[in-house]
RODREN-293496 format. One record per residue (C-alpha): x, y, z; residue number from 1. Coordinates in pm, whole numbers, plus 50000, padded with zeros to 5 digits. Each point is the difference from the previous one (the first is absolute). Layout:
# RODREN-293496
     xx     yy     zz  nuke
      X      Y      Z   NUM
...
# end
This chain:
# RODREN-293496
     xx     yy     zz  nuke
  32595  85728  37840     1
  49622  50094  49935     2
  49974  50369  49994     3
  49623  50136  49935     4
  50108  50403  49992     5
  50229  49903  49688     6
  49664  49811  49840     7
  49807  50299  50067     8
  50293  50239  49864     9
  49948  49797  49690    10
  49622  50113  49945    11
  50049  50382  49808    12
  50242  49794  49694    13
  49786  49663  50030    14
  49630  50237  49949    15
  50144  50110  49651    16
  49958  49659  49904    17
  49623  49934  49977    18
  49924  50369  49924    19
  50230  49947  49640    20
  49837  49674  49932    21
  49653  50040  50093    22
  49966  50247  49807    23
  50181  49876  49630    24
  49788  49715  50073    25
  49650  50202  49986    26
  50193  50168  49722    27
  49993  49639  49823    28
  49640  49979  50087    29
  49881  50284  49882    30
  50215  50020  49654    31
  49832  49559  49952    32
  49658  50186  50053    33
  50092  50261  49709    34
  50207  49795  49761    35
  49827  49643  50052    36
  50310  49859  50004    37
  50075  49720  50239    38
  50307  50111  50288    39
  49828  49751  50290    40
  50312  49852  50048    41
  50188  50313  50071    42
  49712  50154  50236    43
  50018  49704  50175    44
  50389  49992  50032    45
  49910  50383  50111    46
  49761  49936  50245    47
  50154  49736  50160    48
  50327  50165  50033    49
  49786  50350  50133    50
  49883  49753  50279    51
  50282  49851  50129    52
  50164  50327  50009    53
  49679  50173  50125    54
  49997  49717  50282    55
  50388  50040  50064    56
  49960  50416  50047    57
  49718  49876  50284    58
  50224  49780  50205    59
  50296  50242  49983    60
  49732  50316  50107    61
  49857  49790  50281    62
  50368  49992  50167    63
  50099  50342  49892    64
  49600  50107  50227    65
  50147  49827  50271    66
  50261  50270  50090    67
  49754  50215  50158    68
  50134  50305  49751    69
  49645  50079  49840    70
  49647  50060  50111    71
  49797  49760  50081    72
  49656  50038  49704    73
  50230  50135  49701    74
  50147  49656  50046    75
  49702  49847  50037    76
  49837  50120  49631    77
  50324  49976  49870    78
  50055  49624  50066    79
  49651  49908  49965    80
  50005  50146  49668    81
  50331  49830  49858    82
  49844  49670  50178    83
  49700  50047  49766    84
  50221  50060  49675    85
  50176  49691  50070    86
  49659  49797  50054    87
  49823  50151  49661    88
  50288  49917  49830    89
  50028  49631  50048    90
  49607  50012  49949    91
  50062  50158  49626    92
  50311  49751  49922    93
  49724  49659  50070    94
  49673  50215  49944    95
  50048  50060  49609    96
  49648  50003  49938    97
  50008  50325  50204    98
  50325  50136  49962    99
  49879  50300  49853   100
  49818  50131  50288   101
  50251  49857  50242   102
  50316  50117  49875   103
  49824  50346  49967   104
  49935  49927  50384   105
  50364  49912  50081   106
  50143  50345  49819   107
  49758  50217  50203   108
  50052  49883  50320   109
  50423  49982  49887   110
  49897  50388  49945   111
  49823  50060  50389   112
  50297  49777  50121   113
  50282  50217  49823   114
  49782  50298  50137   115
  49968  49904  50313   116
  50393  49856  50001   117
  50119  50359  49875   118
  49830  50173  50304   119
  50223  49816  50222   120
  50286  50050  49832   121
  49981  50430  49899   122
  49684  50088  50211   123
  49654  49972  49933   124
  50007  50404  49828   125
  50292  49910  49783   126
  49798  49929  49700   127
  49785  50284  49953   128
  50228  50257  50276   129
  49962  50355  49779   130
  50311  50200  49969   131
  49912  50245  50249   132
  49963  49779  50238   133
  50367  49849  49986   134
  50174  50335  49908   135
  49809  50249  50302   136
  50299  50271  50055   137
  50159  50014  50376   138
  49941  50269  50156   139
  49932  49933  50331   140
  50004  50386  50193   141
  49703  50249  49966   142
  50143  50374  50094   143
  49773  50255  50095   144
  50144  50352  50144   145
  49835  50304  50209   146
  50055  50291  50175   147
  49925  50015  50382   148
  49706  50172  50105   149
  50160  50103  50314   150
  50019  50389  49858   151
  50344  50063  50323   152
  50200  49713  49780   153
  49871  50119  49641   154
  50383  49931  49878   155
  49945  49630  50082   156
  49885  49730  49740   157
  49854  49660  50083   158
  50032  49675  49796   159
  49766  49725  50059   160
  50132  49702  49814   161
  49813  49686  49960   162
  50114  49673  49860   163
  49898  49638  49990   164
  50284  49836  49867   165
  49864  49650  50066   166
  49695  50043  49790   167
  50132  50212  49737   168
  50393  49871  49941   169
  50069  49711  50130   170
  49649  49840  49879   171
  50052  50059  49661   172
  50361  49856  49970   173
  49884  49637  50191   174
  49679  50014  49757   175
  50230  49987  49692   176
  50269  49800  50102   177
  49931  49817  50308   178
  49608  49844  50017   179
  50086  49769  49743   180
  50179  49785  50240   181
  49912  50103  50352   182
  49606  50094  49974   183
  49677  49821  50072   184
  49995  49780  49682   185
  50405  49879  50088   186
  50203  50076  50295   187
  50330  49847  49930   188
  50187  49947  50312   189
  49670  50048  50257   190
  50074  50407  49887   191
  49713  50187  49889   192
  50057  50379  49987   193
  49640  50125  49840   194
  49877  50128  50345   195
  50170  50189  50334   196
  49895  49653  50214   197
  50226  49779  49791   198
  50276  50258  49954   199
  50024  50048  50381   200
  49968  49585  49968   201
  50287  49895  49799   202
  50061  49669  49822   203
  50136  49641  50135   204
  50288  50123  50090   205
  49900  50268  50244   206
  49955  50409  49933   207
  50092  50176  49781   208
  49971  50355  50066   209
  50214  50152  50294   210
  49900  50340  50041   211
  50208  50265  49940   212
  50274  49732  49885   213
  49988  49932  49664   214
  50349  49783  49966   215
  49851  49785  50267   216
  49702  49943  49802   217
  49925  49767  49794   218
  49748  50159  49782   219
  50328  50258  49893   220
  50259  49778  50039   221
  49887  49746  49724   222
  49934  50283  49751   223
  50386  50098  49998   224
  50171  49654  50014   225
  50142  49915  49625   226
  49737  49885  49732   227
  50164  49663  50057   228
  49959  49913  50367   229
  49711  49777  50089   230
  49900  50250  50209   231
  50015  50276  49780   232
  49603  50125  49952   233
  49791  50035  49762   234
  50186  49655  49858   235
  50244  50084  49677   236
  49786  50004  49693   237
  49711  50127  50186   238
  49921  50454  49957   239
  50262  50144  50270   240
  50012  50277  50199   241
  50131  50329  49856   242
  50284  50173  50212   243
  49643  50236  50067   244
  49803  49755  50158   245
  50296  49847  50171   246
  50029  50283  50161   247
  49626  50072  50090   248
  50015  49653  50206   249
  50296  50154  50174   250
  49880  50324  50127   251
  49665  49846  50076   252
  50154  49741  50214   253
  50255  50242  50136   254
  49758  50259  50142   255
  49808  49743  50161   256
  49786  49795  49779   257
  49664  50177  50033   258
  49681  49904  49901   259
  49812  50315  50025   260
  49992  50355  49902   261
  50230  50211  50199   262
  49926  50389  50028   263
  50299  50221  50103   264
  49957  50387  50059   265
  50380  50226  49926   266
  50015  50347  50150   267
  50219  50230  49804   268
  50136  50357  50015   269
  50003  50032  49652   270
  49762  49848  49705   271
  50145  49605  49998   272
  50115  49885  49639   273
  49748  49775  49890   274
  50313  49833  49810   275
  50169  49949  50351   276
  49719  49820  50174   277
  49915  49738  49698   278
  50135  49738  50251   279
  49911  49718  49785   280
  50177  49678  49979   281
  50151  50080  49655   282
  50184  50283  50111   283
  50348  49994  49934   284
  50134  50014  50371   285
  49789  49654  50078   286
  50175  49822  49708   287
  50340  50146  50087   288
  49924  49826  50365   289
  49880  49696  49875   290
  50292  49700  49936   291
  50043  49972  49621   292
  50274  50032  49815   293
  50045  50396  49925   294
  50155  50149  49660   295
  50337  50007  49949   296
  50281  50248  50133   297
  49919  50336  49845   298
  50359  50092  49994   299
  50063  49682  49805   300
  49710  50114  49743   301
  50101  50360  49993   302
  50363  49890  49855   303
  50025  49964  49610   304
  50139  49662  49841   305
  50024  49887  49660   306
  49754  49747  49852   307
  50027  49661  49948   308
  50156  49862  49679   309
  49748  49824  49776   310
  50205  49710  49995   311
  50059  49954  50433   312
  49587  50027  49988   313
  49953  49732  49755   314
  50215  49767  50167   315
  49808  49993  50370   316
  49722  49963  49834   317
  50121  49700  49793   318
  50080  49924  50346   319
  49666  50038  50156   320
  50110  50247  50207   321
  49713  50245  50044   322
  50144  50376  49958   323
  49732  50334  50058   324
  50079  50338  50010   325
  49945  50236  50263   326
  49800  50279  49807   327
  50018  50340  49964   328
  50261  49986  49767   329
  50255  49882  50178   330
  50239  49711  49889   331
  49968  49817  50342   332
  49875  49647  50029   333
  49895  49714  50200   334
  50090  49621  49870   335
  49805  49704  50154   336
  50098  49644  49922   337
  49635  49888  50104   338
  49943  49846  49654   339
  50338  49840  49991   340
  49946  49613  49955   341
  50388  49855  49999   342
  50158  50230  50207   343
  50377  49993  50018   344
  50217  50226  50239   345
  50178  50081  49686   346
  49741  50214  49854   347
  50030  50257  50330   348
  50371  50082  49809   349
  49772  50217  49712   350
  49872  50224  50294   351
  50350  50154  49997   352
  49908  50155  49649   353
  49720  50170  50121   354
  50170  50113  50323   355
  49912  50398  49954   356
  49629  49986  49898   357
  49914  49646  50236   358
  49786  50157  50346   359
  49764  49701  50076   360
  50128  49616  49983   361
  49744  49747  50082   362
  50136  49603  49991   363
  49715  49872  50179   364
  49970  49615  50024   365
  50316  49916  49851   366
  50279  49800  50129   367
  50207  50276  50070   368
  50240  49909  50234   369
  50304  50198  50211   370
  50254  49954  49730   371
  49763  50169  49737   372
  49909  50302  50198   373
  50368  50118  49987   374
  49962  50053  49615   375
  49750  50289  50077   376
  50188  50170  50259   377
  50165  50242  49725   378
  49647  50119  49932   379
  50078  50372  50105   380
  49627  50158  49909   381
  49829  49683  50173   382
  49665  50121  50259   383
  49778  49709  50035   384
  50118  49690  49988   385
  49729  49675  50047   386
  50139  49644  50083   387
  49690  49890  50147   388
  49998  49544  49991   389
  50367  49978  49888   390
  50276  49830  50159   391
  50214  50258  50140   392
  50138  49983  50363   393
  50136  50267  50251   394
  50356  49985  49786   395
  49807  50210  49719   396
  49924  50242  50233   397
  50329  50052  50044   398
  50079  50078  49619   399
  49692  50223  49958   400
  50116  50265  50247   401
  50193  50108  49709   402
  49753  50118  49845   403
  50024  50426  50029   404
  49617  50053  49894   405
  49808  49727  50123   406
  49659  50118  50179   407
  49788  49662  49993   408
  50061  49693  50042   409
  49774  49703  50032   410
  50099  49706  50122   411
  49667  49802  50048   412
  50004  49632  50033   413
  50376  49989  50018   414
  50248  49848  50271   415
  50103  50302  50177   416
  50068  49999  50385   417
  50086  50248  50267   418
  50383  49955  49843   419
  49885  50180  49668   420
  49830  50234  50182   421
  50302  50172  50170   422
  50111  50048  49650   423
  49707  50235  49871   424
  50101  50261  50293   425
  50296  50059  49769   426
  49798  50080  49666   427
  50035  50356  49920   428
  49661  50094  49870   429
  49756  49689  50120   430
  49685  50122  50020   431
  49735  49702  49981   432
  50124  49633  50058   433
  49704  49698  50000   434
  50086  49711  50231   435
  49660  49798  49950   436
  50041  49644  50072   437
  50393  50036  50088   438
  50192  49823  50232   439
  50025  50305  50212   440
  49966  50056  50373   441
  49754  50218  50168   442
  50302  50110  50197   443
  50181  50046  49692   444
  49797  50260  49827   445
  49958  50154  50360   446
  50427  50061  49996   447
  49940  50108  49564   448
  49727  50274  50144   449
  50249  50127  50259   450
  50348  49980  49724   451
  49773  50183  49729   452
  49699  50184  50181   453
  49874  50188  49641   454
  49975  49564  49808   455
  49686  49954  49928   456
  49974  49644  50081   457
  49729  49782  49853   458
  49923  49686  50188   459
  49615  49904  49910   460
  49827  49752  50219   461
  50324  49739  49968   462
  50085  49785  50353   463
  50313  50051  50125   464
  50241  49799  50027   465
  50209  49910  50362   466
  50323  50184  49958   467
  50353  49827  50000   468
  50165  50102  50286   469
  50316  49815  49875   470
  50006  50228  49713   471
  49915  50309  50258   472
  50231  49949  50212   473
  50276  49984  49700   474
# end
């Protein structure tokens, strides 16, 4: 079947092509001008192959203009530029009599067409974008503090605090990380997010800003979803948030989105702490609030173990298995099997030799199954455990309840239902628990809030699913 967004997908590798030949073949023709030595046939070769391909990266950037996804005259110059490459160079491959001039011709415009090509693709101040400009510090709240003049209340203190968190936060952080894709020049998705309008707007599918609900908006949602997911944003391999600006977008959101300066006037007794009213998005209570995965158990850390043996270390990582330690000196450590190529259910049977210092497992997209969750139930020191896209059922619920320590638990993209979900009531120290893109019941997680009213329980934007009343009524 004919599909034109895969020919247009193909334009950023096929665009390499003529840009590499083009230009060793007016390499050629300038080194025959200096040397007077005779490499026609291999400028020809070069040219001829710099057109086709030239020609090729055309047809596939026609298809990949058709998805609506960038603006309108940056396309424009862009594809009338590479057009023009392609037509000087099949004038300098018959033309020899004037290939000097026209090959010289071909490599400029190649040049305006790259140009023009990279503004779409990283923005049109990504070239020449000074360091201040991409590293501005957030600090989105202005303070100022003054005594009353009413001389009867001379013991009270007013604080007029102004802040434009729009202009002076959240700016900054879409700037740097977000306008290459969803600006003027390119607006993947129908999403632009470089003015209030288009914000307020959304993309193709809909909104994506609900005020004063960041999880049900999809301008948060996105940021937190693993590097992985196709909807995780900014795409993996592009600049990603920091935890910072993460939460920035949160507290925004979650105070209600504003686009303009907001003034607020605080009537103390006493002189306020300037310290106290610093209510900026980076302080520590708004990232506490905000649904990402939290350190680990402090009483766990606090506790003294002995260090790993040399020999156990060098063996995961023969293994692939990724092991980190905590910091601060302590002998704790996380393992993730994300690098793991060949994985076995076998290999889970060296976690037992790291038992005391093991706090954080991740076995992410592996086929783990039921069967080889039961080798980690002996995992006594165990807080945050990740089997996000693996194969586990409700059954493994069941085995992880043994588990005296665990505090998070994410269990994105799995097969859970309402079932499994009776079974986390019984978990001694659950904190968080992610059930993105389960198989979980709105009614479900309704009867999980009442059984364990302090879970934290992580849903994103995921549809629910009808619930089995067969099962239910069992």
């Amino acid at each position: 079947m004919f599909q034109p967004e895969l020919i247009g997908h193909l334009h950023p590798l096929i665009v390499h092509l003529p840009i590499g030949i083009l230009i060793f073949g007016y390499v050629m023709i300038i080194l025959q001008q200096l040397r007077k030595i005779d490499m026609n046939t291999a400028i020809d070769l070069a040219l001829l192959l710099g057109t086709i391909s030239s020609m090729m990266a055309c047809i596939a950037g026609w298809f990949l203009a058709q998805s609506g996804d960038y603006e309108t005259e940056a396309i424009f110059k862009h594809q009338w530029t590479g057009i023009s490459t392609a037509i000087l160079g099949i004038l300098a491959y018959f033309l020899k009599n004037h290939r000097w001039i026209l090959a010289t011709a071909t490599i400029i415009c190649l040049a305006i067409a790259g140009h023009f090509g990279g503004n779409l693709t990283h923005g049109e101040d990504y070239l020449f974008t000074s360091q201040n400009q991409t590293s501005a510090p957030i600090d989105s709240t202005k303070v100022a503090s003054f005594d009353n003049i009413d001389t009867t209340k001379n013991t009270n203190h007013a604080t007029v605090r102004k802040s434009f968190v729009y202009r002076d936060t959240v700016i900054p952080i879409l700037k740097t990380k977000c306008y290459n894709c969803h600006s003027a020049s390119k607006k993947k998705g129908g999403l632009r997010l470089d003015s209030e309008d288009f914000i307020k707007k959304g993309g193709k599918n809909g909104r994506i800003v609900s005020v004063g609900n960041p999880n049900k908006s999809i301008l948060f949602t996105h940021l937190i979803l693993p590097e992985d997911d196709d909807k995780h944003m900014p795409p993996k391999g592009k600049p990603q948030l920091t935890r910072n600006e993460i939460s920035v977008i949160y507290a925004w959101i979650k105070k209600g989105a504003s686009f303009v300066e907001e003034v607020e006037t605080i009537v103390s007794e006493k002189p306020l702490d300037q310290t106290l009213i610093q209510d900026t998005p980076n302080s520590p209570e708004i990232i506490a609030d905000m649904p990402v995965i939290k350190k680990e158990d402090s009483k766990i850390m606090a506790s003294n173990v002995e260090a790993i043996s040399p020999v156990v270390l060098d063996k995961l990582k023969q293994q692939n298995i990724k092991i980190a330690y905590l910091g601060n000196g302590s002998n704790h450590i996380s393992a993730n099997f994300v690098n793991v190529r060949n994985y076995q259910s076998y290999l889970l049977n060296d976690l037992e030799s790291i038992n005391n210092q093991l706090v954080s497992l991740r076995l992410s997209n592996q086929p783990v199954d039921d069967e080889a969750i039961k080798k980690i139930t002996t995992l006594k020191n165990l807080t945050k455990l990740n089997l996000e896209n693996t194969a586990i059922t409700d059954a493994s619920l069941e085995h992880l309840k043994t588990l005296p320590n665990l505090e998070q638990l994410n269990l994105y993209g799995t097969k859970i239902t309402d079932s499994g979900l009776q079974v986390l009531a019984k978990y001694p120290k659950l904190k968080v628990i992610y059930l993105w893109q389960t198989k979980v019941s709105k009614t479900g997680i309704e009867q999980l809030k009442k059984a364990s009213p302090k879970l934290q329980i992580e849903t994103g934007e995921f549809q629910f699913s009808k619930p089995d009343t067969n099962k239910m009524k069992k």
